[in-house]
Every structure is written in structure tokens, then in C-alpha cells.
Biopython code that builds the backbone (N, CA, C, O; Angstrom):
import numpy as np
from Bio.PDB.StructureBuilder import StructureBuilder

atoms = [
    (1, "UNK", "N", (5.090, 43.412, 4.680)),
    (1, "UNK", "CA", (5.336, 44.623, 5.420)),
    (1, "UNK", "C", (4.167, 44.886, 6.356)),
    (1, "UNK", "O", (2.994, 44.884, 5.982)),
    (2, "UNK", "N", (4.618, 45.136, 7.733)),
    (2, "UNK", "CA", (3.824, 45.912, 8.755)),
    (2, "UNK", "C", (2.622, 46.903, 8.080)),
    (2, "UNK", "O", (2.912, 47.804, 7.294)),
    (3, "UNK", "N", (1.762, 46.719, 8.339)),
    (3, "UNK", "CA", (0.473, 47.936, 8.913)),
    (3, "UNK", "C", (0.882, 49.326, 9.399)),
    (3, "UNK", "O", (0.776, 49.660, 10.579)),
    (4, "UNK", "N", (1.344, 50.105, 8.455)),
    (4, "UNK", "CA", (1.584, 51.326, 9.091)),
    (4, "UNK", "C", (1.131, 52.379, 9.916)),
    (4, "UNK", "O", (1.285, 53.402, 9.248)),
    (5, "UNK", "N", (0.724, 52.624, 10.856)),
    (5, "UNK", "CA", (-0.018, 53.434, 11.590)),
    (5, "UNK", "C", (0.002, 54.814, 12.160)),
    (5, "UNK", "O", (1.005, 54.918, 12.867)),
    (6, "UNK", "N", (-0.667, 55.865, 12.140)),
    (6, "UNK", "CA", (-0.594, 56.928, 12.178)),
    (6, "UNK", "C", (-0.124, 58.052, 13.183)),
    (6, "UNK", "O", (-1.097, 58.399, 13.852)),
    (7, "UNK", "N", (0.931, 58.693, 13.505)),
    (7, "UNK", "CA", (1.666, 59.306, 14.840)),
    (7, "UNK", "C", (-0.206, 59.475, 15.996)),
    (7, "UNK", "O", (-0.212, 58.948, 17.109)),
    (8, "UNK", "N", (-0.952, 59.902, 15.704)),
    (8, "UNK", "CA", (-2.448, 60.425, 16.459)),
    (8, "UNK", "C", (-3.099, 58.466, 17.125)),
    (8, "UNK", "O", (-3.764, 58.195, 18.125)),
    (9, "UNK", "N", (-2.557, 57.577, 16.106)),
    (9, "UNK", "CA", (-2.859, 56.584, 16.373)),
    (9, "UNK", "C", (-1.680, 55.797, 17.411)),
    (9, "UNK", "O", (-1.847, 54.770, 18.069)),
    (10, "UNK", "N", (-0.729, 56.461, 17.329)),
    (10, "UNK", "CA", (0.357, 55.678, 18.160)),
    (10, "UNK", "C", (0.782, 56.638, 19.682)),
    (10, "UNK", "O", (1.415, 56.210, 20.647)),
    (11, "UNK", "N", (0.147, 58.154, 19.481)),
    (11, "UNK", "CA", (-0.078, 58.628, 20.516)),
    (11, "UNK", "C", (-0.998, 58.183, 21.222)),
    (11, "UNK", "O", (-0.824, 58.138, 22.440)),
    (12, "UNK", "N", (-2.174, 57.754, 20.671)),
    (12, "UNK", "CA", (-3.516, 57.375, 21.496)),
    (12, "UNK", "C", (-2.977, 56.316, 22.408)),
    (12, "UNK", "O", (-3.022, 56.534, 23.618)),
    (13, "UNK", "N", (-2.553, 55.375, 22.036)),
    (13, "UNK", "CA", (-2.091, 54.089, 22.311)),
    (13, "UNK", "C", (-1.197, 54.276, 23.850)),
    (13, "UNK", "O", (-1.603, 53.877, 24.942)),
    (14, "UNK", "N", (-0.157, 54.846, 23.640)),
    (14, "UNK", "CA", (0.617, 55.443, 24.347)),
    (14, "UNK", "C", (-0.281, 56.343, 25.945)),
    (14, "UNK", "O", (-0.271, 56.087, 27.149)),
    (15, "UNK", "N", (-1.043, 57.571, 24.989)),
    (15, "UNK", "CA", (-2.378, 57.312, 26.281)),
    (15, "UNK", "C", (-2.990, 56.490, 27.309)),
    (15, "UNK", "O", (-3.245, 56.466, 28.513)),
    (16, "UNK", "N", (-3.092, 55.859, 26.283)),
    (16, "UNK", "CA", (-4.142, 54.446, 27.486)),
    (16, "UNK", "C", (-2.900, 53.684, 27.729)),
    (16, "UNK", "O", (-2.778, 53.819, 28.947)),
    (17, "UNK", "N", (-2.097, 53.109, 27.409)),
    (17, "UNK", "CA", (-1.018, 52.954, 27.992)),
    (17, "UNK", "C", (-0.516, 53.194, 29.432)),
    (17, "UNK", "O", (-0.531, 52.456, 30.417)),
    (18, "UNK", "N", (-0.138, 54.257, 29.280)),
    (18, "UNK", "CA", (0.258, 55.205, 30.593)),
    (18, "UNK", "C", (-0.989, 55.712, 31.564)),
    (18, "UNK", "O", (-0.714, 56.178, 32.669)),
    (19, "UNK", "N", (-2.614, 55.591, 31.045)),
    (19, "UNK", "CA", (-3.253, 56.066, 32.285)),
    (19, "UNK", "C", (-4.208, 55.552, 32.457)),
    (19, "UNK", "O", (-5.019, 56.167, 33.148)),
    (20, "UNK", "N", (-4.618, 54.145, 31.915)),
    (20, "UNK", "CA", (-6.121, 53.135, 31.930)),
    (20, "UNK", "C", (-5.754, 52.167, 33.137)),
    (20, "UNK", "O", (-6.675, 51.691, 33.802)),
    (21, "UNK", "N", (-4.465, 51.872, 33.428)),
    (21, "UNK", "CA", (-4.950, 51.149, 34.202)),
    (21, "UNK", "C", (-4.771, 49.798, 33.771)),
    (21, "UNK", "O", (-4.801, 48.892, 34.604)),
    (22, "UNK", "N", (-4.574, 49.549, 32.463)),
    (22, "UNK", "CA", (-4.617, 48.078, 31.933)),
    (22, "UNK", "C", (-3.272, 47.765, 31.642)),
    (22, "UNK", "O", (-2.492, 48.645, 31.278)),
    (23, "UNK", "N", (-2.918, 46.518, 31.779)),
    (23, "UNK", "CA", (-1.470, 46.044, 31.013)),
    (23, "UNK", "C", (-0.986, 46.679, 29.951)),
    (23, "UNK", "O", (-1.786, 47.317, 29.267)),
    (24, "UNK", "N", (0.100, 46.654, 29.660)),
    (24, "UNK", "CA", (0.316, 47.064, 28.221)),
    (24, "UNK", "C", (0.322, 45.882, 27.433)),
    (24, "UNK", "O", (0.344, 46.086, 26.219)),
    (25, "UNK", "N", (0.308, 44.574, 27.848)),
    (25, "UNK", "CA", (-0.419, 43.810, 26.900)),
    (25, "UNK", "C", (-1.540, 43.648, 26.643)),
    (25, "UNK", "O", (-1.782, 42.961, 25.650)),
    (26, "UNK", "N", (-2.610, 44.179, 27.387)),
    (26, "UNK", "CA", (-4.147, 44.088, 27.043)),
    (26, "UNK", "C", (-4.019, 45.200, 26.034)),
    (26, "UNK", "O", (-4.511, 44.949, 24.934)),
    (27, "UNK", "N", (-3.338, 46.624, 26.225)),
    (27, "UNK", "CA", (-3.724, 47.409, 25.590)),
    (27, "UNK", "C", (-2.665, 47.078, 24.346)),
    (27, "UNK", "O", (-3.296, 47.185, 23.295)),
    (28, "UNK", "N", (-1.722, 46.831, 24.175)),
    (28, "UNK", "CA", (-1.239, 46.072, 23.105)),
    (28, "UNK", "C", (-2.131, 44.991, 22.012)),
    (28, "UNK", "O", (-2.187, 45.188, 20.799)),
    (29, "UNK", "N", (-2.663, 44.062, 22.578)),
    (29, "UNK", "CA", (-3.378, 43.197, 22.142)),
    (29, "UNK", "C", (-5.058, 44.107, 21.286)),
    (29, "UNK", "O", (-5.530, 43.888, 20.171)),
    (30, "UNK", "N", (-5.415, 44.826, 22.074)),
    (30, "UNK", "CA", (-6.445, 45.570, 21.323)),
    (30, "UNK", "C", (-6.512, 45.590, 19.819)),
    (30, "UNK", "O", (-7.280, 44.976, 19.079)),
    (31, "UNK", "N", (-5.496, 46.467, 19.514)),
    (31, "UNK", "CA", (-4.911, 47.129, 18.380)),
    (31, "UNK", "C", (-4.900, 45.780, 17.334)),
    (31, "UNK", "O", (-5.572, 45.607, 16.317)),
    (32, "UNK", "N", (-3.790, 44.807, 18.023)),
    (32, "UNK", "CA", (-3.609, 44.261, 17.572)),
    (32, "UNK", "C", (-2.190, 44.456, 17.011)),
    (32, "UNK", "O", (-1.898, 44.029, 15.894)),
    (33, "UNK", "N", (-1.369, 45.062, 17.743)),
    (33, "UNK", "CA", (0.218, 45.399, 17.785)),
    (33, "UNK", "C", (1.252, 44.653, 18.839)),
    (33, "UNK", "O", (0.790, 43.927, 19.718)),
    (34, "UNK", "N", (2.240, 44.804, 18.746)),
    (34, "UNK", "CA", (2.698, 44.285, 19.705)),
    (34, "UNK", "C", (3.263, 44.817, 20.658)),
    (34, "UNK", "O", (3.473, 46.029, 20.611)),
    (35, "UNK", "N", (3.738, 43.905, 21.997)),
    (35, "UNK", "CA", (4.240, 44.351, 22.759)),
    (35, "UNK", "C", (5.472, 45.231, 22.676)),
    (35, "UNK", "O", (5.517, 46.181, 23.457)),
    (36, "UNK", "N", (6.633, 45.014, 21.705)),
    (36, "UNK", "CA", (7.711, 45.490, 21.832)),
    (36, "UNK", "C", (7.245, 46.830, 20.531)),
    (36, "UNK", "O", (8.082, 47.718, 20.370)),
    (37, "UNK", "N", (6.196, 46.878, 19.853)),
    (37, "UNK", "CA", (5.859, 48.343, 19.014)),
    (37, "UNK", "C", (5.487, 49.304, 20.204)),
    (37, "UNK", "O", (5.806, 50.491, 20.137)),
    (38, "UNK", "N", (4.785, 48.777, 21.340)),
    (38, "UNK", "CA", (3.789, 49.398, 21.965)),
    (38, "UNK", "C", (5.567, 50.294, 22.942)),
    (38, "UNK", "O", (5.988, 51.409, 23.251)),
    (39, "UNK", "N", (5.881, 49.174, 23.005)),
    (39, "UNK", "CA", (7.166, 49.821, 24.330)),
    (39, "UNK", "C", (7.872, 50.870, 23.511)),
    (39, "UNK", "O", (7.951, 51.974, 24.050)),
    (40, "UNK", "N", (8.415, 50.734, 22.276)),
    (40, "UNK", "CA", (9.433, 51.376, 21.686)),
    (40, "UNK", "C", (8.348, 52.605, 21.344)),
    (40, "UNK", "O", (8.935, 53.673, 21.172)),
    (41, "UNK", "N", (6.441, 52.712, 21.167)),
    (41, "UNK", "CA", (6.069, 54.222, 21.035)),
    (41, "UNK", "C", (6.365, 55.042, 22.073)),
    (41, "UNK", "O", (6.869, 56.161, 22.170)),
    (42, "UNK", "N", (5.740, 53.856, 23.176)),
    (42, "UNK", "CA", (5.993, 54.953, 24.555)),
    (42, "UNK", "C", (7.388, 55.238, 25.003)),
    (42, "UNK", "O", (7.343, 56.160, 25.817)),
    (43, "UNK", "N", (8.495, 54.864, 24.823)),
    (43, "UNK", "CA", (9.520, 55.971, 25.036)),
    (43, "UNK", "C", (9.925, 56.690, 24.174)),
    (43, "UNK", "O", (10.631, 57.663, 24.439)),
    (44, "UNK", "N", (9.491, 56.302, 22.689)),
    (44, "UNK", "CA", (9.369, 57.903, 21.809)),
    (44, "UNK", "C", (8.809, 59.013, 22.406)),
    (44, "UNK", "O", (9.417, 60.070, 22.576)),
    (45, "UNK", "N", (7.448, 58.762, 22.791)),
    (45, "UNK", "CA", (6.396, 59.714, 23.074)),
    (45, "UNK", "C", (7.214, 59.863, 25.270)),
    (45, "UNK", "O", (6.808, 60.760, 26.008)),
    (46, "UNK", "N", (7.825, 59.252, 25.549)),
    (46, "UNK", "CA", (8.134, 59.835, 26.962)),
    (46, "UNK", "C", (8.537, 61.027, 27.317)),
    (46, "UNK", "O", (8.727, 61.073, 28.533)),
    (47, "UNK", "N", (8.769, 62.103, 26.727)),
    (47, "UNK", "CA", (9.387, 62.871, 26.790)),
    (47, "UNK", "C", (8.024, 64.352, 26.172)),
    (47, "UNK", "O", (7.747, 65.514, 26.469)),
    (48, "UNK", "N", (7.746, 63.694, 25.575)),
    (48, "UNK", "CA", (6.118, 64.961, 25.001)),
    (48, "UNK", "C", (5.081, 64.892, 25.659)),
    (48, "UNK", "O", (4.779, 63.897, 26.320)),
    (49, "UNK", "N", (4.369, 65.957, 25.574)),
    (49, "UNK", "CA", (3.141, 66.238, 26.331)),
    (49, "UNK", "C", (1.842, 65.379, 25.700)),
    (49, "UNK", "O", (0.740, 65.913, 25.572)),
    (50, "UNK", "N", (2.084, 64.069, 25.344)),
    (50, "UNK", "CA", (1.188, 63.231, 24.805)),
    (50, "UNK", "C", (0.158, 63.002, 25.818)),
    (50, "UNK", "O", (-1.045, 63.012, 25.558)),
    (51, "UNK", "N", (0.848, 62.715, 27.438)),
    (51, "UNK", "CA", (-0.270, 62.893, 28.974)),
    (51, "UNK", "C", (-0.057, 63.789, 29.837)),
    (51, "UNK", "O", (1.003, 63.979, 30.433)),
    (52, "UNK", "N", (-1.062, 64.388, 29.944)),
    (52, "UNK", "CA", (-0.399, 65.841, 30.854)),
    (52, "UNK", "C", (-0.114, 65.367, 31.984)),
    (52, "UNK", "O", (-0.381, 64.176, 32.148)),
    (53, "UNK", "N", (0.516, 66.133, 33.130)),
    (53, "UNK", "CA", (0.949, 65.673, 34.292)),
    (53, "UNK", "C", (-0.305, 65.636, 35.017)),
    (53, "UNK", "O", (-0.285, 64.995, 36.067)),
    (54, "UNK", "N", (-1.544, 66.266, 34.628)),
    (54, "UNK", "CA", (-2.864, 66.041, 35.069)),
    (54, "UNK", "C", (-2.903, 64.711, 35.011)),
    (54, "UNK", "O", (-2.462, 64.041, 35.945)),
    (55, "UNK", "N", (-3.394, 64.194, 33.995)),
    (55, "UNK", "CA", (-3.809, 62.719, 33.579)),
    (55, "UNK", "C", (-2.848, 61.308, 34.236)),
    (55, "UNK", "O", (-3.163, 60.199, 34.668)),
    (56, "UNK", "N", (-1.547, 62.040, 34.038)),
    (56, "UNK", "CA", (-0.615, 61.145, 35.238)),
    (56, "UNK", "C", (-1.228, 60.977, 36.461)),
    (56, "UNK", "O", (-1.597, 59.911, 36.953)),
    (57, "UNK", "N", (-1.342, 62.388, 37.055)),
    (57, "UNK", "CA", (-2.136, 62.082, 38.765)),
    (57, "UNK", "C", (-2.951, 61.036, 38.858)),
    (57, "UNK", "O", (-2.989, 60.050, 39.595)),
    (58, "UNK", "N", (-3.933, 61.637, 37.515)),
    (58, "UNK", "CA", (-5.196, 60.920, 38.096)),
    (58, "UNK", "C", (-5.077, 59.267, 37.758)),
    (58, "UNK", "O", (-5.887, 58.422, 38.140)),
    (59, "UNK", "N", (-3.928, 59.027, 36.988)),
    (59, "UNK", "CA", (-3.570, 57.232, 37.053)),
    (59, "UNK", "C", (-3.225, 56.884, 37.743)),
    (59, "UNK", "O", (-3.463, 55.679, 37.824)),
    (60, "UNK", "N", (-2.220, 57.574, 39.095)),
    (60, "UNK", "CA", (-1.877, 57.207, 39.689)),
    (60, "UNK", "C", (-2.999, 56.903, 40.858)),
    (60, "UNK", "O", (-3.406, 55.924, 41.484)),
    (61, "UNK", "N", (-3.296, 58.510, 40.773)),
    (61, "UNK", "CA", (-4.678, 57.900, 42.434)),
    (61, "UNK", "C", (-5.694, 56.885, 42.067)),
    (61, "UNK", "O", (-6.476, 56.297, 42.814)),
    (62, "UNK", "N", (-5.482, 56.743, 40.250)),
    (62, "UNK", "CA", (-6.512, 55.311, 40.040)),
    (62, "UNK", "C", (-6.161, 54.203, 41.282)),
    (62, "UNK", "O", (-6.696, 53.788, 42.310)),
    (63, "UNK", "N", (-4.680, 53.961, 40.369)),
    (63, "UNK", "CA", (-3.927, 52.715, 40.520)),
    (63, "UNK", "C", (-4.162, 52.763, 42.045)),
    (63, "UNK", "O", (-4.947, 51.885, 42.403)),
    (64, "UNK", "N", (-3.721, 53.510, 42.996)),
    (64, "UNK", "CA", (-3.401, 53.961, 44.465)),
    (64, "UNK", "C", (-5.130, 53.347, 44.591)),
    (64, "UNK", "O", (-5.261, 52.221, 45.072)),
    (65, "UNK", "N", (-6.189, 53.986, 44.223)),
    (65, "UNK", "CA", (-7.391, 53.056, 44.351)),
    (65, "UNK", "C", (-7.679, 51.926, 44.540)),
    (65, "UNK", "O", (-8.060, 51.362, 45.566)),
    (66, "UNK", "N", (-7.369, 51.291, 42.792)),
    (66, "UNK", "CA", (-7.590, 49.872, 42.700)),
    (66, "UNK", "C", (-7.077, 49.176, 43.867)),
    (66, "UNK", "O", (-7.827, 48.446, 44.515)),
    (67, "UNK", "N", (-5.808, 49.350, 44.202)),
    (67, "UNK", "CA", (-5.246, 48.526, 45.430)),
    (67, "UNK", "C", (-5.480, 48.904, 46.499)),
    (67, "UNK", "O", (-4.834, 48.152, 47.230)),
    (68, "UNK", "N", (-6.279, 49.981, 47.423)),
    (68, "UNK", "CA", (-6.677, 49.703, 48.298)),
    (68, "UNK", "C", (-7.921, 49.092, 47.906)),
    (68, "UNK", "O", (-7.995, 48.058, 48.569)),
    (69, "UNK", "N", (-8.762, 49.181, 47.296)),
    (69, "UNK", "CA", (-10.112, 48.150, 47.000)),
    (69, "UNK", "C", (-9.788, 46.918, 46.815)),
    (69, "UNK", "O", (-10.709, 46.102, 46.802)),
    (70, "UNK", "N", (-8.360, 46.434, 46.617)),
    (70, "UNK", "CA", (-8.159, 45.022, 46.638)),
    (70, "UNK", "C", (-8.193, 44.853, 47.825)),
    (70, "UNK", "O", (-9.134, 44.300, 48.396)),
    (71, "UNK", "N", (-7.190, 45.293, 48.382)),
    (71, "UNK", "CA", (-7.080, 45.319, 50.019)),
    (71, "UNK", "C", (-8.031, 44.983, 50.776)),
    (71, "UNK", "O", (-8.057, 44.143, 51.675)),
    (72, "UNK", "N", (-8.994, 45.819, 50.302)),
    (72, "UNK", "CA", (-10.415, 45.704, 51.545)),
    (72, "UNK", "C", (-11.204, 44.837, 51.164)),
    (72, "UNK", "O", (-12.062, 44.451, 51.959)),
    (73, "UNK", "N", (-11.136, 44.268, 49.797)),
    (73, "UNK", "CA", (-11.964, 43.242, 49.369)),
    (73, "UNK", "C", (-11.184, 41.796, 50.049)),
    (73, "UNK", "O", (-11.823, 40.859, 50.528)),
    (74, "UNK", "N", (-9.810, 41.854, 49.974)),
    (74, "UNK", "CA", (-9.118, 40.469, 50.674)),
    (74, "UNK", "C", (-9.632, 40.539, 52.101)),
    (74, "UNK", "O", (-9.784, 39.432, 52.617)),
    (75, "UNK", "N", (-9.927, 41.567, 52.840)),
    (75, "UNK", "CA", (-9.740, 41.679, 54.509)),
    (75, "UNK", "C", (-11.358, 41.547, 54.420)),
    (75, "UNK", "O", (-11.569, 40.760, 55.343)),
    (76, "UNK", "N", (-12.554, 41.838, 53.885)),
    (76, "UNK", "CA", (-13.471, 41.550, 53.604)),
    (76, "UNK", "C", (-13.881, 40.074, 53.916)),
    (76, "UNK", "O", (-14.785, 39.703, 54.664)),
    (77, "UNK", "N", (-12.832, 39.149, 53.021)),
    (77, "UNK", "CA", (-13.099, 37.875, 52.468)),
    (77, "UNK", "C", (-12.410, 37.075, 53.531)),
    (77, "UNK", "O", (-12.342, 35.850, 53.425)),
    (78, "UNK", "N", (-11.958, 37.639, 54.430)),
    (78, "UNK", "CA", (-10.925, 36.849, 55.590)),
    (78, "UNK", "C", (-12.121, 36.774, 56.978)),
    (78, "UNK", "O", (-12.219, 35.956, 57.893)),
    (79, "UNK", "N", (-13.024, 38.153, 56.607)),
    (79, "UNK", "CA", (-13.452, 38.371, 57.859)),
    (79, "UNK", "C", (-14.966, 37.568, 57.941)),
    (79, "UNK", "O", (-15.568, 37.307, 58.983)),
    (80, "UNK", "N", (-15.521, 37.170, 56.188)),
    (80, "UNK", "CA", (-16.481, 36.262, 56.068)),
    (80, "UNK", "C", (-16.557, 35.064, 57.075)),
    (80, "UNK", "O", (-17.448, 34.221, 56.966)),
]
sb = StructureBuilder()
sb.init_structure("model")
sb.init_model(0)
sb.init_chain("A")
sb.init_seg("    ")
for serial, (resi, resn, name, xyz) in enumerate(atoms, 1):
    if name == "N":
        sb.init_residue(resn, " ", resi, " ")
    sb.init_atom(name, np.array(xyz, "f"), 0.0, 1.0, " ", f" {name:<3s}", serial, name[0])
structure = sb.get_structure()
């Protein structure tokens, strides 16, 4: 039998999930859970205030970040 783990522990997960920035297999792999536990918490938890719509933004203007810094790092590397 599975490793049972705790709703505070499968919310956390679900957290970084939805606003780090990382795969959900990196953040899957952490734990040491899997991919299809990790998918089936987060649409349990889709619907609750597990990330506020704050913490959404600010993943998004991450993400919206990271890729323009890719951007300018490729046009960077073109213009070497």
C-alpha cells in the first residue's frame, strides 16, 4: 500500500504546482509521487482557494517573464 499523505501536504504540492514555475514532473518527482497523483490533487483542489487569484497573477507575470528573458537571451546570442 501507497504512502499516505496529508490533505496540508497535497495542498502544498498543488501550490507549487500551479505557481513555481516548474513542471509538474519536477515538482512531482520531488516528493517522490507521481505524475498522475499529482494531476488527480490538482483538480481536486481546482476549485478551492488553495492559490489565491493573487498568487495566480504573480505566476503568470513569472511565466510572461521567463519568456521574454528567453527571448532576449536568443536575440542576444544571434546578435554575438
Amino acid at each position: 500500500m501507497g504512502l499516505i499523505r496529508t490533505d496540508e501536504f497535497r495542498q502544498d504540492a498543488v501550490r507549487i504546482a500551479l505557481t513555481s514555475g516548474l513542471t509538474r514532473k519536477q515538482v512531482a518527482d520531488d516528493p517522490g509521487v507521481g505524475m498522475w497523483t499529482l494531476n488527480k490533487w490538482i483538480t481536486a483542489h481546482r476549485d478551492t482557494n488553495v492559490v489565491s487569484q493573487e498568487d495566480l497573477d504573480l505566476a503568470q507575470e513569472n511565466e510572461r517573464l521567463r519568456r521574454e528573458i528567453r527571448i532576449l537571451k536568443e536575440e542576444s546570442e544571434i546578435l554575438d
